[in-house]
VODREN-729129 format. One record per residue: z, x, y of N, C-alpha, C in turn; residue in three letters. Coordinates in steps of 0.001 Angstrom, whole numbers, plus 500000, padded with zeros to 6 digits. Atoms other than C-alpha are relative to their C-alpha. Last residue first. Layout:
BEGIN
ZXYZXYZXYala/...
END
This chain:
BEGIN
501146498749500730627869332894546847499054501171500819unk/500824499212499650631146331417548253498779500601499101unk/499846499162499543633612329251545905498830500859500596unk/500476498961501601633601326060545840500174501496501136unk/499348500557501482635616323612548318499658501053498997unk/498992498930499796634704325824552051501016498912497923unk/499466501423500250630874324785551254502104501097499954unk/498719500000500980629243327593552916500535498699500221unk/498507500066499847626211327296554883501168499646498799unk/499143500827501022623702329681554558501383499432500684unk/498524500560499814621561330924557931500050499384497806unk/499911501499501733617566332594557634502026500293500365unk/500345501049499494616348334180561515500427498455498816unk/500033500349499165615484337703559625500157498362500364unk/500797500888499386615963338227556395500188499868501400unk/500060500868498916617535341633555256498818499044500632unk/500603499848498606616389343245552450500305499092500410unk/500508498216499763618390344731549061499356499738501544unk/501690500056499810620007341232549240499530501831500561unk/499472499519498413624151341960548228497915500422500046unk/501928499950500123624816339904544636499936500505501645unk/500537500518498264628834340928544668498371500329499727unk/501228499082499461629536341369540738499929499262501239unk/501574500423500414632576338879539766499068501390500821unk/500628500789498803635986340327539976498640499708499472unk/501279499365499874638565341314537141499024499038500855unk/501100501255500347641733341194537845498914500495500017unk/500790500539498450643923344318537889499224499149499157unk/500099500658498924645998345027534659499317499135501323unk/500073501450500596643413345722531996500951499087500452unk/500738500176499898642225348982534060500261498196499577unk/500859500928498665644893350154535040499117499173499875unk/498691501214500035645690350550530734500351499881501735unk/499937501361500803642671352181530422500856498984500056unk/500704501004499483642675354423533009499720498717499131unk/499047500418498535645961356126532036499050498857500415unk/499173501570500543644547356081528282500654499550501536unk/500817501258500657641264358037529707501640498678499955unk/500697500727499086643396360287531783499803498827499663unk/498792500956499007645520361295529149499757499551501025unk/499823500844500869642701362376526587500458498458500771unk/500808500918499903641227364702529287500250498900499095unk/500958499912501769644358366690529392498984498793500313unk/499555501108501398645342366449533191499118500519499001unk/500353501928499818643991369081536023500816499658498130unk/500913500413501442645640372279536542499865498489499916unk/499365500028501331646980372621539713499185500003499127unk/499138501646500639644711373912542799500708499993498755unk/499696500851498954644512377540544500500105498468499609unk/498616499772499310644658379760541402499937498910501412unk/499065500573500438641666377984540112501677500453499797unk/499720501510500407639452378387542713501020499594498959unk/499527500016498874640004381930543063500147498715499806unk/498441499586499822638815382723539673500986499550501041unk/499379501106500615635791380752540127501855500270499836unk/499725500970499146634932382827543205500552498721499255unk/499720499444499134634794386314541235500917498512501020unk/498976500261500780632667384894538646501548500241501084unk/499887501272500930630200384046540970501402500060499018unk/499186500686499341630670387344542785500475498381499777unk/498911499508499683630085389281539726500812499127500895unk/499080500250501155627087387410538853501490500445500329unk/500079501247499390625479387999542462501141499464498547unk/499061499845499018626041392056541685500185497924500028unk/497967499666500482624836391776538090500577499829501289unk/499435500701501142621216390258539624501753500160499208unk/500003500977499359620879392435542365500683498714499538unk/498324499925499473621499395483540109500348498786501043unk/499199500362500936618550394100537948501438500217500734unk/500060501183500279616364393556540855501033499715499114unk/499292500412498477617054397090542294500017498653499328unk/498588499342499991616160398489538367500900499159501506unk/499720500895501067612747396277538369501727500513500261unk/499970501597499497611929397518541895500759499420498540unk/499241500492498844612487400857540934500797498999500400unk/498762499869500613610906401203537757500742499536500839unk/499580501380501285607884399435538922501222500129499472unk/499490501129499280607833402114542101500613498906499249unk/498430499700499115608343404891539813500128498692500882unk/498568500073501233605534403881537271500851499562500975unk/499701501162500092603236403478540795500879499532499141unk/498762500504498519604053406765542016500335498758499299unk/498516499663499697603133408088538374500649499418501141unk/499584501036500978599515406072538269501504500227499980unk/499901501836499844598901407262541608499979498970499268unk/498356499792499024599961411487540886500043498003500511unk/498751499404500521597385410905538351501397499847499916unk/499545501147500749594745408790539821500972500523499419unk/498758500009500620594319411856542305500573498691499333unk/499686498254499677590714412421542750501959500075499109unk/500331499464501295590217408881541702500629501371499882unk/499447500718501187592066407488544561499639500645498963unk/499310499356499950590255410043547008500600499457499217unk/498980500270498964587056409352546115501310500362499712unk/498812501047500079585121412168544515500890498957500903unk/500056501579499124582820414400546605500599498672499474unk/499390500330498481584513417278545383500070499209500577unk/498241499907499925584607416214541700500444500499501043unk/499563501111500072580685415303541765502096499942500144unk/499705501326498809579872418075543666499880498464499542unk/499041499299498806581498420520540727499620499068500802unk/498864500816500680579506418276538022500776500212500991unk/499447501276499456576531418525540075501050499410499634unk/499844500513498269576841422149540444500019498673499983unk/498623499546499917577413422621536414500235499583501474unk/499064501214500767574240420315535685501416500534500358unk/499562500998499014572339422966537973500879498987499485unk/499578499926499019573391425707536330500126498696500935unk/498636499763499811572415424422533227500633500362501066unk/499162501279500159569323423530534530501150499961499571unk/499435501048498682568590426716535760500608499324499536unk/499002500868499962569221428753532766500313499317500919unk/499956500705501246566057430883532081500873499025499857unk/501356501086499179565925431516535817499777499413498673unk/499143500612499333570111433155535068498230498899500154unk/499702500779500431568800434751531838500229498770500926unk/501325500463500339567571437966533124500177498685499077unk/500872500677498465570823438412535812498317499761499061unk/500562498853500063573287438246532564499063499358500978unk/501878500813499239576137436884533621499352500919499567unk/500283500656500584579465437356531183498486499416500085unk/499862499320500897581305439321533346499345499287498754unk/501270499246499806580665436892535736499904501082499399unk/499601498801500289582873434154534108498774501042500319unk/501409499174501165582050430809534583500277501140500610unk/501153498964499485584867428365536246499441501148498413unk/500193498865500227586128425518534463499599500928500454unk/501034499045500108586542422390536094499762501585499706unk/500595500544501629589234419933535370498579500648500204unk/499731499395501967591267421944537496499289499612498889unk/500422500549500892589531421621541015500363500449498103unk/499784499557501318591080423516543655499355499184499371unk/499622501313500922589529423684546978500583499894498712unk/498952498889501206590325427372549148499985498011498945unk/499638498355500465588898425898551903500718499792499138unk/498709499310499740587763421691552361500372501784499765unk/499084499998501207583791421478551441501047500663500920unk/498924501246499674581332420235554441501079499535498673unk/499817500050498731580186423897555334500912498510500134unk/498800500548500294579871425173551767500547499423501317unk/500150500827501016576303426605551263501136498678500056unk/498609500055500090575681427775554607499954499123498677unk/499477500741500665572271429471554629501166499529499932unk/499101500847499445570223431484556777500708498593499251unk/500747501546499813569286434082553963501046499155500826unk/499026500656499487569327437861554805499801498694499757unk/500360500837498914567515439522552465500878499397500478unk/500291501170500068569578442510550808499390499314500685unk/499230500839499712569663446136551479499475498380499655unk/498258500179500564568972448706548916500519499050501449unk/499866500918498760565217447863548736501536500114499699unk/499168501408500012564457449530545206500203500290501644unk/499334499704498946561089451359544971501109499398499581unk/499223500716499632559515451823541437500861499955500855unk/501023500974498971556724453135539468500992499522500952unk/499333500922499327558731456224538197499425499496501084unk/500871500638498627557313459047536224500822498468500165unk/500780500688500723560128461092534932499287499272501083unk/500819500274499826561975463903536584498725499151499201unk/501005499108500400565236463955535091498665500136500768unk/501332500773499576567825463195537570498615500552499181unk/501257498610499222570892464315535395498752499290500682unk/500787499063500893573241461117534922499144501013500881unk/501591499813499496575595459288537029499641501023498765unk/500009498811499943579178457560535528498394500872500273unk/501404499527499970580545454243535305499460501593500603unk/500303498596500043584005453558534345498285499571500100unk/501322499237500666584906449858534292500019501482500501unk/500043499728501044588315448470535366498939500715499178unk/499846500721500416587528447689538918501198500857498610unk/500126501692499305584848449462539811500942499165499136unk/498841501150500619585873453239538796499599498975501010unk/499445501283498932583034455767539953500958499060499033unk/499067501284500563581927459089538638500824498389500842unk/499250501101499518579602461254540485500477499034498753unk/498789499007500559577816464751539279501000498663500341unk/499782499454501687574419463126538951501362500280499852unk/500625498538500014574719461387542648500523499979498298unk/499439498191499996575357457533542836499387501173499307unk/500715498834500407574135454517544092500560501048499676unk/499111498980499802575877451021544424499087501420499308unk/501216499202500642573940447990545592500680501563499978unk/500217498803499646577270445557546582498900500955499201unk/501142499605501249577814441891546493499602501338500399unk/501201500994500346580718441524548844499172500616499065unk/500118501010499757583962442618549576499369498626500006unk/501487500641499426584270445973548299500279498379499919unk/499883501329500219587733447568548845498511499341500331unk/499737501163499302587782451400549272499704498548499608unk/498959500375500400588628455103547654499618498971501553unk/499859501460498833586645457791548195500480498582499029unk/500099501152500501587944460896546324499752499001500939unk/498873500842499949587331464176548289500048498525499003unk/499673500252498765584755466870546910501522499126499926unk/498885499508499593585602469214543614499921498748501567unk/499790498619500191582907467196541337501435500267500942unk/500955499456500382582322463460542947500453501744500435unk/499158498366500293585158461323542667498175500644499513unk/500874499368500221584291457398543882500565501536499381unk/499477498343500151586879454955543352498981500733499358unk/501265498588499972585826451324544168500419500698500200unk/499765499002498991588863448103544901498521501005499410unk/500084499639501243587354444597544126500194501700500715unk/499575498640499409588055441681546640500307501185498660unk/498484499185499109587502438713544636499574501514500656unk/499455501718499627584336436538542975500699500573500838unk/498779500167499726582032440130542859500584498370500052unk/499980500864499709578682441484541843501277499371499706unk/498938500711499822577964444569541616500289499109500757unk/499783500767499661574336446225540834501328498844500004unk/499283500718500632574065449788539842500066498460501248unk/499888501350499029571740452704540537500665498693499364unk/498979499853499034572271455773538710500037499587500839unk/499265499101500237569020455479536751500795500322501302unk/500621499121500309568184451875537221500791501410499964unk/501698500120500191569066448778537377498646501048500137unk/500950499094499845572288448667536043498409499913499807unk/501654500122500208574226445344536580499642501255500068unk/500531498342499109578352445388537117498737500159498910unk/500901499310501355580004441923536745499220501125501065unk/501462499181498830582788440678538581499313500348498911unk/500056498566500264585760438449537460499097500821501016unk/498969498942499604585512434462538607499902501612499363unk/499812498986501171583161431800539124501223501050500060unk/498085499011499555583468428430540780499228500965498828unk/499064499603501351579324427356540872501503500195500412unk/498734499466499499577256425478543402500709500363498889unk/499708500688500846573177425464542783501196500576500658unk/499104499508499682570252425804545679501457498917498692unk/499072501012500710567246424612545251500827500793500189unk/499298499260500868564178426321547705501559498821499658unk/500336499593501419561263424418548368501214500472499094unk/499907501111500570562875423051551987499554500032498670unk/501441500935500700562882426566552966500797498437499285unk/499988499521502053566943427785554005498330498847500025unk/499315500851500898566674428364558024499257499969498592unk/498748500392499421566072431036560668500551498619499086unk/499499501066500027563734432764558262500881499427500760unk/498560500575499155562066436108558654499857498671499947unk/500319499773499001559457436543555769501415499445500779unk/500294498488499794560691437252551895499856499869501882unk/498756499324499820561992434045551785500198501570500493unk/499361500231498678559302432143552174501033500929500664unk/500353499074499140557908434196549102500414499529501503unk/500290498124499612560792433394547286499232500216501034unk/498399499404499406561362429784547804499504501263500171unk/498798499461500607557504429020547310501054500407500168unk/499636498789500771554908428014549568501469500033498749unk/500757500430501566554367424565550914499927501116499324unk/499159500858500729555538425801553905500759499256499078unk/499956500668499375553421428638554515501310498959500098unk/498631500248500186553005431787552703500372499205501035unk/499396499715498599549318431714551989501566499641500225unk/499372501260499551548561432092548068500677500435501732unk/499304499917498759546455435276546829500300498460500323unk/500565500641499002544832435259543146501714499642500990unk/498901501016499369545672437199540091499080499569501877unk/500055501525500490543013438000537319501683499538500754unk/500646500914499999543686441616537798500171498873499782unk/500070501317500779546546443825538738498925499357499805unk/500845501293499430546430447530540213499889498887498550unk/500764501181500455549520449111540708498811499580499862unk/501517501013499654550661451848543022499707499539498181unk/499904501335499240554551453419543072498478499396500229unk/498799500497499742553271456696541584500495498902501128unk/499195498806499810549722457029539861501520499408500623unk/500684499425499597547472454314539164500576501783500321unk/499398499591498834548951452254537110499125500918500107unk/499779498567499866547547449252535337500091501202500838unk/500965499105498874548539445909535675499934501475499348unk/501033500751499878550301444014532349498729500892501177unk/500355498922501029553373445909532550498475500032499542unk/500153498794499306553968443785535893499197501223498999unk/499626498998500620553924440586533565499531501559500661unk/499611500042501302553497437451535352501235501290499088unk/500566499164501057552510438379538749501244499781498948unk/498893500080501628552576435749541236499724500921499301unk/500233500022501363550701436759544863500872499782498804unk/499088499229500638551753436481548289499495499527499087unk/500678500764501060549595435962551812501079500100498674unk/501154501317500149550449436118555071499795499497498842unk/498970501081500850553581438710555184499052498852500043unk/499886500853499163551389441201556793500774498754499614unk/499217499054498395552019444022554551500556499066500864unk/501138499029499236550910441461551537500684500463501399unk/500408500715498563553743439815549336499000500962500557unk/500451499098499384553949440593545753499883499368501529unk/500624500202499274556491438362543394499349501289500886unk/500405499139498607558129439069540765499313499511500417unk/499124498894499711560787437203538560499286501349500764unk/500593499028500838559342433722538580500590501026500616unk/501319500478500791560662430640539238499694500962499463unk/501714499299499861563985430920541130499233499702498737unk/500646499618501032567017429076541739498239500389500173unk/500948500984499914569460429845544578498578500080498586unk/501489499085501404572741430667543160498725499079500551unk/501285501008500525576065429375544970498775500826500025unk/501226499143499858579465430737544834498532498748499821unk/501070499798501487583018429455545402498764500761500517unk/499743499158501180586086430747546944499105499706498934unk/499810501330500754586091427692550204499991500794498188unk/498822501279499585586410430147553051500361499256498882unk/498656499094499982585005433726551521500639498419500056unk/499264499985498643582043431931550191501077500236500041unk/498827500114500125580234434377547508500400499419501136unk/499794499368498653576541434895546645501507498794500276unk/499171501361499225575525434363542990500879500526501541unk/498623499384499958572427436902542462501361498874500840unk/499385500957499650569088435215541177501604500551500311unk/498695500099500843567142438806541001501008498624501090unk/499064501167499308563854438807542444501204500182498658unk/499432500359501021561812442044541789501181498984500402unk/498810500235499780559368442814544444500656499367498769unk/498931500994500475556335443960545110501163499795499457unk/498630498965500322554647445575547924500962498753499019unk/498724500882499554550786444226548743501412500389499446unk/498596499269500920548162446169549967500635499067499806unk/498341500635499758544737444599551009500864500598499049unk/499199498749498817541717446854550804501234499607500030unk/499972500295498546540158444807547823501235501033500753unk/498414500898499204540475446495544623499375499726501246unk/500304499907498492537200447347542050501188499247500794unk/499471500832499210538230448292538157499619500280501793unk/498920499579499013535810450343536481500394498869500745unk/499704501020499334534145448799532984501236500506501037unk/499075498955499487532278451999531198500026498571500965unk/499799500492499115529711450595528513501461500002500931unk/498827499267500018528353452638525681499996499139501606unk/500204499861498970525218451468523979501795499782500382unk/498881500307499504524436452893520959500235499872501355unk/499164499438499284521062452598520029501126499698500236unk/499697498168500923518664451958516906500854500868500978unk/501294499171500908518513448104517983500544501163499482unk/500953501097499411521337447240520459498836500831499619unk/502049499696500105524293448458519449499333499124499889unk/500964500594501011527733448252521053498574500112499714unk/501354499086500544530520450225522796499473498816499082unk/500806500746500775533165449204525371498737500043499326unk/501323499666500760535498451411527738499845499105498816unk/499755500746501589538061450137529746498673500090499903unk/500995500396500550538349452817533039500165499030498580unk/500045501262499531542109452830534231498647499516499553unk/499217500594500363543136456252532599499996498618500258unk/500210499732501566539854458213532752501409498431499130unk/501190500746500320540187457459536307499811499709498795unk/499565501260499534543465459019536520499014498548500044unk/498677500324500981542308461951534861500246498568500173unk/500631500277501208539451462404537200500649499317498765unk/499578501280500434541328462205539920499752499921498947unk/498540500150500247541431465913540538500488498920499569unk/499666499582501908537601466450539853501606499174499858unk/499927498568499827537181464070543184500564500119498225unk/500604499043500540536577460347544293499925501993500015unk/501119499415499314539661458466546133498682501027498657unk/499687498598499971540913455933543592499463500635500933unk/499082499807499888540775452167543372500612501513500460unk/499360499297501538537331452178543988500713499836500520unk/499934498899500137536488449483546736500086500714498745unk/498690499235500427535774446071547545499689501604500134unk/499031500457499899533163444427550075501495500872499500unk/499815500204498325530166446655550513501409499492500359unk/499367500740499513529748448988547431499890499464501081unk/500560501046500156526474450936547184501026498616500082unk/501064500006498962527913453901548316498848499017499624unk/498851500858498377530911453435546080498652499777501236unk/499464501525499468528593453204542940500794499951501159unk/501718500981499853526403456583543508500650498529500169unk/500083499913498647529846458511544141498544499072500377unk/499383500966499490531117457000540939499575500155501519unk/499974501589499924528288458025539166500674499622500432unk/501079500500499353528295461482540385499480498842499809unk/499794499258498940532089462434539143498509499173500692unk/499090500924499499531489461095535808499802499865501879unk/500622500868499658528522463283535377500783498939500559unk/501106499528499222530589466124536276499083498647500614unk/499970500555498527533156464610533874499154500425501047unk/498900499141499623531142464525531283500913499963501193unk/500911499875498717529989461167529628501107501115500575unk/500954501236499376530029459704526302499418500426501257unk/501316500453500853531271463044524372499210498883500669unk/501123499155499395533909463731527193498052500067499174unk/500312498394500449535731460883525173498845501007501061unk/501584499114499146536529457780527400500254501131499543unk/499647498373499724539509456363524702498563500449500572unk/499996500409498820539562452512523765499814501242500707unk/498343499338499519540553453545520319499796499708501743unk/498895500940500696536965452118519007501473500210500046unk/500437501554499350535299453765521660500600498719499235unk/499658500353498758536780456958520434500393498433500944unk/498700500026500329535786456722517103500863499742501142unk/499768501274500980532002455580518631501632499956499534unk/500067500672499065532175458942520795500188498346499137unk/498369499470499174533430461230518028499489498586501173unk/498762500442501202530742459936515518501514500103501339unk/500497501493500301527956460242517970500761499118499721unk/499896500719498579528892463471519599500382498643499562unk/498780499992499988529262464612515829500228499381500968unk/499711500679500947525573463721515324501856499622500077unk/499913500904499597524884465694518336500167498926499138unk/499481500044498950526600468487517278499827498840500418unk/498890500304500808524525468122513562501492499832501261unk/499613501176500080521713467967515656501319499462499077unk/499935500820498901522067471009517530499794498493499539unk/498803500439498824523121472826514773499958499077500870unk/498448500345500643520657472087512514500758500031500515unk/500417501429499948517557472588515292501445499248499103unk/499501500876498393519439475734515585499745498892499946unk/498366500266500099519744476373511625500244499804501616unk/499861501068500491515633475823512049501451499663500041unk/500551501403499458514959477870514454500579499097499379unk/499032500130499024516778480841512682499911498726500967unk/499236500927500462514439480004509529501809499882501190unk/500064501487500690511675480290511394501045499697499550unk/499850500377498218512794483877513472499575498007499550unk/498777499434499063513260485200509880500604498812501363unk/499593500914500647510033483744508382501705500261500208unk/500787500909499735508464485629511218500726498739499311unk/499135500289498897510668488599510565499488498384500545unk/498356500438500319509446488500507326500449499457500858unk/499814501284500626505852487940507850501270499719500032unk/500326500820499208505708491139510109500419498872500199unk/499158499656498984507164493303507856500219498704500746unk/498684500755500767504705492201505679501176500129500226unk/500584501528500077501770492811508187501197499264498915unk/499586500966498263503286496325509358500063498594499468unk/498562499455499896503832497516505206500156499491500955unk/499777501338500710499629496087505296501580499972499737unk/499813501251499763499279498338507935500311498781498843unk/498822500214498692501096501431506439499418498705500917unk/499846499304499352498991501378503286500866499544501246unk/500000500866498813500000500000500000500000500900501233unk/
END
């Protein structure tokens, strides 16, 4: 064999070389995109935007193509790599085929500009100092959103329900805006300045007594009082504080803080850094309300039980209107009582006592008049003799009796005649 035909099979090799390297690329590259295929579909059935459907890059330049075609809403997000994540996390991805393709469908949520800040209603029983009860206004649902401008306010069901966007932001679908008017709702009325209690809102009267102590979040606590309740703070080497809470109180404390309310021990934890959707509002709304204005102070009522706040739980209380309310109308049925009823008690006892009374004065009335009766016969018969045996009468009158003559009956006219004469014969005797 000479040295070209050694070139020419040389040649072939490398040839069938550089062919069969082609080919394990063409293999790779579809066995990659085969995997794409598989990984993106597994994905899509886990709800999960795999970089297999779409990179972020491309991500990135489709959303800047849809905002600039937006007019009304918005993205929820500003556009950039950094969101990306966060995007990834609110997109709901959806895959189906259509003929010999998979088709891969990327559903971004769009928000209107309006903000709204929401709020966790807690039915909390609020305390009158004058008259020692409480009254609970009842609520409907346990959040509400109001908009900046206090115009409009939304219901939201189940908060867990929206998805988040990053810290303290929300976004909800399938809820719709209500104007906060009249015809609104206790709550959201409530939310805007009020100089008096909404005509929507119910209002219930309880007696309660203890206190109860609510945690509503890490090393935030909610106390709620019938009485004057003392509080002993001690945090690490500082001073002990040490004072008398009076009213419903939002109580916060540092990691190293211990507190005594009462009888309870409560105690702060490490602040871990976790994510945390969630403002709290540590002062209360003010509501213009007098619950107790035409109830006597300090009323007692014994045949009414009070309800134990040690015992409340605040996610039960909108689950238990009507019991509540059946307890308030029992309470303003036994204030507004008349006053007879009120105390039929003490006015079935007077009246015993009077009946005894009178009957007892009647009876000593009675022995006294007897007494003098007997009293006066006695007397009488020391002052005349004793009369005759009744035998010796009789024979005395008997034997007068058969002496003396006996006379004829005198006939004597029951009625006088007028103008009429008899004359007597003086031979017979007179008639």
């Amino acid at each position: 064999m000479d040295i070209s035909d050694q070139l020419n099979y040389f040649q072939s090799q490398i040839d069938i070389l550089n062919i069969c390297e082609s080919l394990m690329e063409s293999y790779t590259f579809l066995e990659n995109q085969i995997d794409d295929i598989i990984n993106s579909i597994t994905f899509a059935r886990l709800k999960i935007l795999h970089s297999s459907i779409i990179t972020p890059n491309d991500l990135v330049d489709s959303l800047k193509h849809i905002s600039q075609s937006l007019k009304r809403n918005n993205l929820p997000l500003p556009i950039s790599a950094t969101s990306i994540p966060q995007y990834l996390d609110i997109i709901e991805l959806k895959a189906y085929q259509l003929d010999s393709k998979v088709v891969f469908v990327l559903n971004i949520p769009l928000v209107e500009p309006e903000e709204y800040t929401l709020y966790r209603i807690y039915p909390i029983p609020l305390l009158d100092h004058r008259t020692a009860l409480h009254h609970i206004l009842s609520t409907t649902y346990k959040y509400i959103a109001r908009s900046d401008d206090s115009l409009l306010y939304i219901i939201i069901e189940d908060p867990e329900a929206c998805k988040s966007t990053g810290r303290k932001t929300r976004i909800c679908s399938n809820i719709f805006p209500y104007p906060i008017d009249s015809d609104a709702i206790c709550e959201a009325q409530l939310l805007k300045q009020q100089d008096h209690l909404p005509r929507t809102c119910q209002s219930s009267l309880i007696m309660a007594k203890e206190y109860n102590i609510n945690k509503l979040n890490l090393n935030f606590w909610l106390i709620i009082i019938s009485d004057p309740l003392p509080l002993t703070i001690k945090c690490g080497n500082r001073d002990i504080i040490t004072k008398i809470l009076n009213n419903n109180t939002l109580l916060k404390l540092q990691s190293e803080c211990i507190a005594f309310v009462g009888s309870t021990r409560i105690q702060g934890q490490k602040d871990i850094n976790v994510y945390d959707n969630v403002t709290y509002n540590t002062f209360p709304i003010q509501i213009p309300y007098s619950c107790c204005s035409n109830i006597p102070e300090k009323i007692k009522i014994p045949n009414l039980k009070p309800l134990k706040l040690s015992k409340l739980n605040l996610e039960d209380l909108s689950v238990a209107n009507h019991k509540l309310n059946e307890y308030s109308e029992q309470l303003n049925n036994l204030i507004n009582e008349p006053f007879v009823k009120k105390h039929h008690g003490w006015f079935t006892i007077l009246t015993i006592i009077v009946i005894v009374t009178l009957v007892l004065i009647y009876i000593f009335c009675k022995c006294k008049s007897r007494r003098r009766s007997r009293i006066g016969i006695a007397i009488s018969h020391d002052d005349y003799p004793p009369s005759p045996p009744r035998n010796q009468v009789e024979s005395t009158f008997s034997k007068w009796k058969k002496i003396l003559p006996r006379r004829r009956p005198s006939i004597h006219l029951e009625e006088p005649i007028e103008e009429e004469s008899f004359e007597l014969n003086p031979n017979k005797n007179s008639v």
